[in-house]
SERO-4910 file (N, C-alpha, C, O; in steps of 0.05 Angstrom, whole numbers):
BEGIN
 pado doro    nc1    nc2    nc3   cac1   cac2   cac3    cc1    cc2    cc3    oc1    oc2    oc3
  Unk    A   1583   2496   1676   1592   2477   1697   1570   2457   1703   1574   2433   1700
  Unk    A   1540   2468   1713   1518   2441   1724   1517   2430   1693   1511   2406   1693
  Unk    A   1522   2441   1668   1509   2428   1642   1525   2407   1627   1520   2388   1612
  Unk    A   1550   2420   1641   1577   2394   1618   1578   2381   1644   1557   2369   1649
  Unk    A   1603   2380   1670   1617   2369   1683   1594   2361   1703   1603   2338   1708
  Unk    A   1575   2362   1714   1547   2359   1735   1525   2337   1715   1510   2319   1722
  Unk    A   1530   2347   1693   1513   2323   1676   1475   2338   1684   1455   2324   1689
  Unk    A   1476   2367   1684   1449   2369   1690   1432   2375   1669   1442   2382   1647
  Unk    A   1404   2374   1674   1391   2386   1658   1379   2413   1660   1379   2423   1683
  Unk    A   1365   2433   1635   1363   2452   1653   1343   2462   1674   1345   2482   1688
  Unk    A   1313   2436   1672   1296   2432   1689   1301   2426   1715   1285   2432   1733
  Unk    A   1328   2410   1720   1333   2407   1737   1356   2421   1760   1358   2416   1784
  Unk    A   1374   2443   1740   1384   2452   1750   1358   2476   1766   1357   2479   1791
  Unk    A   1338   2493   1745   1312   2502   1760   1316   2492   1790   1327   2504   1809
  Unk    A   1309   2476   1790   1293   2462   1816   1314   2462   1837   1305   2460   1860
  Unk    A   1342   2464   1833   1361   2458   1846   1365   2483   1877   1355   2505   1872
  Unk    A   1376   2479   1900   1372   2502   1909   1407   2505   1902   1421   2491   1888
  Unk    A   1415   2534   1918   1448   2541   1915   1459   2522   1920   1475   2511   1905
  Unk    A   1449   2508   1951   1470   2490   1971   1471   2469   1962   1488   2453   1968
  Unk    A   1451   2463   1945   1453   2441   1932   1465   2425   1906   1470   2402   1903
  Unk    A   1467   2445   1891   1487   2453   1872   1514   2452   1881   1530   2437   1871
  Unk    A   1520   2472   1902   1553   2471   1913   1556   2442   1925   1578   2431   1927
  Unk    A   1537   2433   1931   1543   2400   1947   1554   2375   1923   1572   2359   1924
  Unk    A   1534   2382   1903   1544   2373   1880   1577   2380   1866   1596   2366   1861
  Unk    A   1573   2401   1864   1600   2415   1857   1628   2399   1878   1651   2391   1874
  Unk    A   1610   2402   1899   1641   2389   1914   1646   2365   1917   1668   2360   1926
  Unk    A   1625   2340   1908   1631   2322   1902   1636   2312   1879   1641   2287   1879
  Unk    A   1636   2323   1859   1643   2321   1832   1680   2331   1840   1701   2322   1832
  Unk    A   1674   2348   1854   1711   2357   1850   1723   2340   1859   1741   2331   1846
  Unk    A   1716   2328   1891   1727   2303   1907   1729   2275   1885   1749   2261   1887
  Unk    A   1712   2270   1869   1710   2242   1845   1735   2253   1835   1756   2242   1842
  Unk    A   1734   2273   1820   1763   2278   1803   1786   2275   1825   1797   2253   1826
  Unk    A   1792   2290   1836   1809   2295   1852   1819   2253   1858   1839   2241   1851
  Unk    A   1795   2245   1874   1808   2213   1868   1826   2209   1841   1850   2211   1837
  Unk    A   1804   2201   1825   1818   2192   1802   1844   2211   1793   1864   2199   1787
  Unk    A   1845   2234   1791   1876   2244   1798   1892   2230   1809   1913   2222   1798
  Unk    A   1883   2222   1837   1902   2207   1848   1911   2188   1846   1935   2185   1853
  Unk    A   1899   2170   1836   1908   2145   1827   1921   2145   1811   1942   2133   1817
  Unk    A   1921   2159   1778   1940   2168   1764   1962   2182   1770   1982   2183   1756
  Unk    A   1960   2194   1792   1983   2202   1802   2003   2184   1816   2027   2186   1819
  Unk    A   1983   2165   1824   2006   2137   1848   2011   2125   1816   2032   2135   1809
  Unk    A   2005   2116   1805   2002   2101   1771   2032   2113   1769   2053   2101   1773
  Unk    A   2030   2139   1763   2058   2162   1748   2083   2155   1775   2106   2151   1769
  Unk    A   2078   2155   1793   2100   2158   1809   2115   2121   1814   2139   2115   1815
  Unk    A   2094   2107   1817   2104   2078   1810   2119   2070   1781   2138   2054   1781
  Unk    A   2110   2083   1758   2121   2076   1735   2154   2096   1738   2176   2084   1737
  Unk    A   2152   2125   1741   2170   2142   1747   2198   2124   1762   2219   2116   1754
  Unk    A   2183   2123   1791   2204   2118   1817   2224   2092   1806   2248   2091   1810
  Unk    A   2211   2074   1792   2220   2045   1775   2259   2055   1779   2277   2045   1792
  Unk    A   2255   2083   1760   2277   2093   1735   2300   2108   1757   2323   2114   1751
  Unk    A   2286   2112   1783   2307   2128   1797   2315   2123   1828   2304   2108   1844
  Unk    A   2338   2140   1831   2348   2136   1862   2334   2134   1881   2316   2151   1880
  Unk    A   2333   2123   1897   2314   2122   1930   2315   2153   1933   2292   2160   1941
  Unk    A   2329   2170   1931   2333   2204   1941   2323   2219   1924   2323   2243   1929
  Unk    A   2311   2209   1901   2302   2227   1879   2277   2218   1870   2264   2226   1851
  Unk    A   2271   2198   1888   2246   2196   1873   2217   2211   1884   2210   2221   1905
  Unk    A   2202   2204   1856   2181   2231   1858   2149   2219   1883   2143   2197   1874
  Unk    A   2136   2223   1899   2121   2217   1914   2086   2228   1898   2083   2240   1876
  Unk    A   2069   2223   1911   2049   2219   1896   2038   2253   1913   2024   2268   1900
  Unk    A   2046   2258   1935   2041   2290   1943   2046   2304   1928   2029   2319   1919
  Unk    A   2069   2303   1921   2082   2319   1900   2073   2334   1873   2076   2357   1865
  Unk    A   2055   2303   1857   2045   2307   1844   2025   2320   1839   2021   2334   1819
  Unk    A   2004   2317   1864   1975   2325   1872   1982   2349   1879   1964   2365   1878
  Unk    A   2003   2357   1887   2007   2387   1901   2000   2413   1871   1987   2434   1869
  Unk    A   2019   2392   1847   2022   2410   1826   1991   2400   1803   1984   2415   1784
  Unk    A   1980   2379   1809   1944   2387   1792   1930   2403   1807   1918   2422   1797
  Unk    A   1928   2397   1845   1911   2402   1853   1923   2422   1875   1920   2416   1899
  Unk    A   1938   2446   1868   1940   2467   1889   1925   2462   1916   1908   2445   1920
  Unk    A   1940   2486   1940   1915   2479   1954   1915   2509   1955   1931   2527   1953
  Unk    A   1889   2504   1959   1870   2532   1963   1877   2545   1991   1884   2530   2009
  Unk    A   1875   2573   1996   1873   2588   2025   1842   2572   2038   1841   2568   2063
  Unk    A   1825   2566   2025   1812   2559   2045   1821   2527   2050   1822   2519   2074
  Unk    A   1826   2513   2035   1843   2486   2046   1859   2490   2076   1858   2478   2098
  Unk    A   1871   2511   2065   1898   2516   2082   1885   2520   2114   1889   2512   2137
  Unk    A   1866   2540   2102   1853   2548   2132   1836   2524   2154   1837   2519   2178
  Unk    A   1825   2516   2137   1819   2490   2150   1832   2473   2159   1826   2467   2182
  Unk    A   1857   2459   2147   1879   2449   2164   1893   2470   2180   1911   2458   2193
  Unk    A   1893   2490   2184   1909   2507   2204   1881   2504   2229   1891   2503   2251
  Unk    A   1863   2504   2229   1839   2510   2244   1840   2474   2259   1835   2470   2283
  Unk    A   1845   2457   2245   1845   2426   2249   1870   2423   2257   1875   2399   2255
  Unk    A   1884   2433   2265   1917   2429   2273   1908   2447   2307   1911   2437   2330
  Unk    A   1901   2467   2303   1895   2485   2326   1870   2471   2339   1866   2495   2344
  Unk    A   1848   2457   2349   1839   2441   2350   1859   2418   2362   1866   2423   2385
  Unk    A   1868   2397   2354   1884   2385   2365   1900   2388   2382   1903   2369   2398
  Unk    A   1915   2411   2383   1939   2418   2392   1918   2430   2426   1924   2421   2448
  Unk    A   1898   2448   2422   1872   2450   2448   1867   2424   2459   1864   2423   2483
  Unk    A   1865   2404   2448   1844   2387   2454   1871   2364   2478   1864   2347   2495
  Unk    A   1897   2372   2471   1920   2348   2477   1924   2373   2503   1914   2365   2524
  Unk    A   1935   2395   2503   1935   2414   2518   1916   2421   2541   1924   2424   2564
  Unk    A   1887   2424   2535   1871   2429   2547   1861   2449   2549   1842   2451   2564
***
């Protein structure tokens, strides 16, 4: 993973601490995850062209099926929903 997709070396991975590595890691995933997306609005613009207003495919849709979401995704928007819902409440 730091040697192909991180572009590291292995002097430099040395030097690296954990958190810093995972910081990398998660911004490497967030880059892809863009460019996913755009290919995905790309696919759903070329797609939607061909079909009904009721059938056509949305760019969530797509990202739902490259990019699952994780339990901890999930948990975080359930934690960010609860949060809000305190904050309007009191």
């Amino acid at each position: 993973m730091a040697f192909g997709l991180l572009n590291l070396r292995p002097w430099e991975l040395e030097q690296m601490t954990p958190l810093e590595l995972e910081t990398m890691m998660e911004g490497k995933r967030e880059v892809l995850k863009n460019e996913d997306m755009k290919r995905a609005l790309f696919t759903a613009y070329m797609v939607n062209v061909h079909l009904k207003r009721a059938n056509q495919i949305k760019v969530k849709d797509i990202m739902n099926q490259i990019w699952p979401i994780t339990a901890k995704e999930r948990k975080q928007e359930e934690n960010r929903r609860k949060k809000k819902i305190n904050s309007y409440y009191g």
